[in-house]
N, C-alpha and C positions, 0 to 999 in steps of 0.2 A: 898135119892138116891145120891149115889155120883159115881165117876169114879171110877174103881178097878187098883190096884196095875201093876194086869195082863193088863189090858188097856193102863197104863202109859209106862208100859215095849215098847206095842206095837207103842204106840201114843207118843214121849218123849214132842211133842212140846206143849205138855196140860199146863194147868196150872200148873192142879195137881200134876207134878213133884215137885214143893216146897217141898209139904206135906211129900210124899216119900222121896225126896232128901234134905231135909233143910239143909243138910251139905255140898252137893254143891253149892248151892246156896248160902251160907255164905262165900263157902271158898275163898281164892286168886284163880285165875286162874293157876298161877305158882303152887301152891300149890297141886292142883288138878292133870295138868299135871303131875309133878313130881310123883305123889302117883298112877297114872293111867298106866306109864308108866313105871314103875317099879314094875308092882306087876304081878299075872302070869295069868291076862285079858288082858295082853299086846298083845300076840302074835293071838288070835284072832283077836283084834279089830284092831291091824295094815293089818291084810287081808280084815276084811271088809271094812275099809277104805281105801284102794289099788281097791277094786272093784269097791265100788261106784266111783272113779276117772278116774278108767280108763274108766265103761261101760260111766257114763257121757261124757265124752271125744270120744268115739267111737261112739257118736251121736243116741244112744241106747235109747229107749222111757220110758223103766220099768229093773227094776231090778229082775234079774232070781229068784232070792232068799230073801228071807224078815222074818227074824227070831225075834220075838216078845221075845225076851230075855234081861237081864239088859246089856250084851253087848252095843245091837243098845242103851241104854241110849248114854253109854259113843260116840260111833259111830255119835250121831246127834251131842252133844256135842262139840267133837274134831273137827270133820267137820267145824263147826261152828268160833273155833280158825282158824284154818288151811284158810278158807276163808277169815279172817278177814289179815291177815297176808300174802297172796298171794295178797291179793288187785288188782285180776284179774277179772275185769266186765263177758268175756268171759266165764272164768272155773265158777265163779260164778252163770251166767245164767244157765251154764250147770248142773251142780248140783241142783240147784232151782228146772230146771224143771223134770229132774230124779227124785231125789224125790219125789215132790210134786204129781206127774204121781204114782209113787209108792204108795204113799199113799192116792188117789184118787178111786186107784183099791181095796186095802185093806178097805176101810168103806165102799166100796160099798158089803162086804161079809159077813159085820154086821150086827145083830139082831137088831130091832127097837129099845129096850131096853136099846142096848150100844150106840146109835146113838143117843140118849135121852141125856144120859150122858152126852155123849163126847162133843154135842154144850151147854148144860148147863155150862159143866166148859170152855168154851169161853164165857161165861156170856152174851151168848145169848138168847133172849127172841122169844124162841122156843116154841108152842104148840103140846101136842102130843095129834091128838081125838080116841080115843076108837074105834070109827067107821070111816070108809073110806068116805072121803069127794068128790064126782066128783064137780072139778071145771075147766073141761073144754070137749069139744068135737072137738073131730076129723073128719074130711072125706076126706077120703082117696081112690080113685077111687069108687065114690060113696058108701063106706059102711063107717059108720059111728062108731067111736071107744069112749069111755069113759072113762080119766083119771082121775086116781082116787088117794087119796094123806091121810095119817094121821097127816100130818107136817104143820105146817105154823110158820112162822116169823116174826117179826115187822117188818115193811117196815123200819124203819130209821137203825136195822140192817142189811136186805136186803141191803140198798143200800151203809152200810160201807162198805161190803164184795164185794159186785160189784164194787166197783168205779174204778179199775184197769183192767175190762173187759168191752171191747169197743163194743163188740155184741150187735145188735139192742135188738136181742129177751130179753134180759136181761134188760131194759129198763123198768121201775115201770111201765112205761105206757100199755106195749105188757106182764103183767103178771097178777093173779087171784090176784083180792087186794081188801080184806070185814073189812071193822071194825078194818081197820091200821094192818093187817094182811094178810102177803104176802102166799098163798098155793102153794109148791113146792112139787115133788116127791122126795126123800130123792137121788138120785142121783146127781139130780141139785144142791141140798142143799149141796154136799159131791161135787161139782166143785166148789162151792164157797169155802168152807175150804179148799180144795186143793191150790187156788190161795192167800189164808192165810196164811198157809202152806210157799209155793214161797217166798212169799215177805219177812219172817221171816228168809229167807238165804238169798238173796237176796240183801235185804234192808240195807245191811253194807257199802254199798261202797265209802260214801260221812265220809273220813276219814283224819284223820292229818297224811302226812307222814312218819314227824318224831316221832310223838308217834308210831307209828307201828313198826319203827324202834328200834324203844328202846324195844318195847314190846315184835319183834321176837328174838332180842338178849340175852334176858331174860330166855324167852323159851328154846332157846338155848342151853342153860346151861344143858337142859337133853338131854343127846347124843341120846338116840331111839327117840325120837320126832324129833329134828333135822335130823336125820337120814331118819326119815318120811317122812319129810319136802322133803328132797333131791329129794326122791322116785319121789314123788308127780311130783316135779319142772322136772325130768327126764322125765315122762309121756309128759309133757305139753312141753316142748322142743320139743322132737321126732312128735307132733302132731301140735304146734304153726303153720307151713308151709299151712297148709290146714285151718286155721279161718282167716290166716295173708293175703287176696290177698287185691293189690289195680289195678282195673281195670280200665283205660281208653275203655276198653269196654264192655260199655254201650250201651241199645237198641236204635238203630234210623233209623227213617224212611224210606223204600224202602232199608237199608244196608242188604245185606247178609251174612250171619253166618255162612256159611258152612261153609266157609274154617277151621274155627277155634274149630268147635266143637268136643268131641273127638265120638269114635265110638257109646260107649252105648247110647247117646243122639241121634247121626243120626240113631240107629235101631228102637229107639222107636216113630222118627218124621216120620221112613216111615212106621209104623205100624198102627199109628194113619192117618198117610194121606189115606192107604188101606182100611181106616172101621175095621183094625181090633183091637177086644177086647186087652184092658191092665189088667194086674192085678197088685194090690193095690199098691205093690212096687215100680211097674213101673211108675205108676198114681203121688206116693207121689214123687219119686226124680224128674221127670220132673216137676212136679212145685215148688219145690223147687229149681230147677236148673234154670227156668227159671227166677224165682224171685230172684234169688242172681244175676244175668244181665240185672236185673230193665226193664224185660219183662212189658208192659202194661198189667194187669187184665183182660182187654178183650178178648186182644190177644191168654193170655196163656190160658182163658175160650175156646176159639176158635180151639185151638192145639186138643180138645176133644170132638170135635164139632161132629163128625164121629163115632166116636163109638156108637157100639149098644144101651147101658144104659142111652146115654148120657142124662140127666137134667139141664138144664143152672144154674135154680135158685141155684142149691145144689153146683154144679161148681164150680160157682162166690163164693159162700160164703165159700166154702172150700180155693179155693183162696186166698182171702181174709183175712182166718184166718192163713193160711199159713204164710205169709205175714208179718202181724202183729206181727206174734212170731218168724219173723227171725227167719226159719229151715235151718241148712245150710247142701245141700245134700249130698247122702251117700257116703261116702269115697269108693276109689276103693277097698278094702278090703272087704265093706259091698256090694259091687255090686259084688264081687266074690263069700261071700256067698251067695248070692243069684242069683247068674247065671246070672246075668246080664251084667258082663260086656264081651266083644266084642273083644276084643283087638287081638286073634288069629284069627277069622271068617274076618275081615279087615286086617289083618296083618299089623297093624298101629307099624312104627318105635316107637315114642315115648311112648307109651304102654306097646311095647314090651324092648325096651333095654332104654330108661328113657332119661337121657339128662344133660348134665353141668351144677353141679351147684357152683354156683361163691364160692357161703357163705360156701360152705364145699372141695371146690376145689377136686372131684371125681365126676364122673358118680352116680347121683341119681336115684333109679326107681320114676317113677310118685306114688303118695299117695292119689291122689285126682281129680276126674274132671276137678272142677275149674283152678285146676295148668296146667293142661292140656291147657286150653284156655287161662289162662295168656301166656302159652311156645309160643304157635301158635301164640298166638297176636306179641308178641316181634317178633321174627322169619320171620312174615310178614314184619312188622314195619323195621326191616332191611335189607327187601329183596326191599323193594321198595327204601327204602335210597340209597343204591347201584345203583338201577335202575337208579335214578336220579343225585347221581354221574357222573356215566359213560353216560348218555346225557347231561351233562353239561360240558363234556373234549372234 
């Protein structure tokens, strides 16, 4: 049994790329750029790597399209430089987790077969049983459900693959565990390679400056790469204003927010205060939103408290994970596709015709929420200073 060619195309971050690729893996990096971006898989792989940058950047959870061609080789590849060379923690996470989300979806659409494979050549000590194992029982408004599994793991890689998800339920202790053998359902098993996955983009960040330096001016040298580069560094400019806030405000006790919040936040706090249903969009940016203003957990459990569906335990733990993975909420763009944002129905000035800004000296439209409640913060901030000027003359 080994992994197929076709599998590698799909999966690049396998082992078994070697085998396939042993000539990239030998070559120089420069070597490879120069040869990749000069031949005529260039202008492909400069779009799919323009998409993954921007949908990652657009705070997008999966990518629309996912082509298992020797393209996405070079596509994880490149990526991969290009991260190394940006030596942006931000754009970095955002890529990690785009991806990794991408390909979380993709092995969950695979035959047991390939899913065999694929954690074998992660030299994982994976069993596969012939027969469906129940190792565990459910009850679930009293009817009782039986999970059932052909996978199991050794616990000591079990808990490699966990050690970077902080979830209780992932915990050796809260799982089926016989004979040093963990039973998971190949989904759970295909969350842990996912966060394998992550950390294999991710995990560059702790670098020497000036080698990077020398390394991107190397690169350099090939004008369409650099070129790339630019692209790339363009996107993240136009988009930096919305990951860049620093907030002096912060949640505290008995303070009030209205002032400062902008309209799609106030329609969804008084929907929520009515009893009335959200739907899922609305669910995730308010607690993302509220989590980027270091809302208490409780509290932000609580904003939901009224709703029909409402579950605390699931809540909290959504919260929670929320949280953890620092989401930062949807940009006014993505609240536009999806109706959500307010800014005509309020006829909020700063919404609608934007506001001063210093760093580009013209009238900016707002791009983001958050900037929204940084303007209103300042804005305050200098309405009361004045106030206390003029009683103090």
């Amino acid at each position: 049994m080994s992994v197929t060619f076709d599998l590698v195309k799909k999966y690049p971050w396998l082992p078994s790329l070697e085998k396939y690729y042993s000539n990239i893996a030998s070559k120089d990096p420069f070597e490879f750029i120069n040869e990749i971006f000069t031949s005529d898989k260039f202008q492909n792989l400069k779009e799919k790597i323009l998409t993954l940058f921007n949908t990652a950047l657009e705070n997008v959870e999966q990518l629309s399209e996912y082509d298992a061609d020797e393209t996405n080789i070079y596509m994880y590849l490149v990526s991969r430089i290009l991260l190394y060379i940006l030596d942006n923690k931000i754009i970095s996470h955002r890529i990690a987790n785009l991806y990794s989300k991408t390909i979380y979806n993709e092995l969950n659409k695979e035959i047991d077969y390939n899913l065999y494979n694929i954690y074998r050549d992660l030299n994982l000590e994976v069993v596969y049983e012939e027969k469906p194992i129940t190792f565990k029982k459910n009850v679930f408004k009293e009817q009782k459900e039986s999970v059932e599994t052909n996978f199991k793991i050794h616990f000591i890689d079990y808990l490699k693959l966990a050690s970077h998800l902080k979830d209780e339920y992932r915990k050796l202790v809260n799982n089926a565990l016989l004979n040093g053998f963990v039973y998971l359902q190949p989904k759970n098993l295909n969350r842990l390679i996912q966060e394998h996955v992550r950390m294999k983009l991710f995990s560059q960040n702790d670098k020497n400056p000036e080698k990077i330096k020398e390394f991107k001016l190397k690169l350099f040298k090939v004008q369409e790469f650099k070129d790339l580069f630019e692209q790339i560094k363009d996107l993240w400019d136009a988009k930096k204003e919305e990951f860049e806030y620093t907030f002096d405000i912060k949640f505290k006790e008995d303070q009030d927010l209205s002032e400062v919040l902008p309209p799609c936040v106030k329609e969804i706090f008084s929907k929520a205060k009515d009893g009335q249903n959200l739907i899922h969009t609305e669910r995730l940016f308010m607690v993302w939103f509220l989590n980027a203003l270091d809302y208490p957990e409780d509290m932000i459990v609580d904003v939901f408290s009224t709703l029909p569906d409402f579950d605390r335990q699931k809540t909290a733990y959504q919260v929670k994970y929320a949280k953890q993975k620092g989401y930062i909420p949807y940009s006014c763009q993505s609240l536009k596709s999806n109706s959500l944002c307010l800014a005509i129905k309020y006829k909020d000035d700063i919404c609608i015709n934007g506001y001063y800004s210093k760093t580009q000296e013209k009238q900016r439209k707002i791009s983001h929420p958050l900037a929204y409640v940084r303007i209103k913060q300042y804005r305050l901030s200098r309405k009361i200073q004045n106030t206390k000027n003029q009683s103090s003359k």
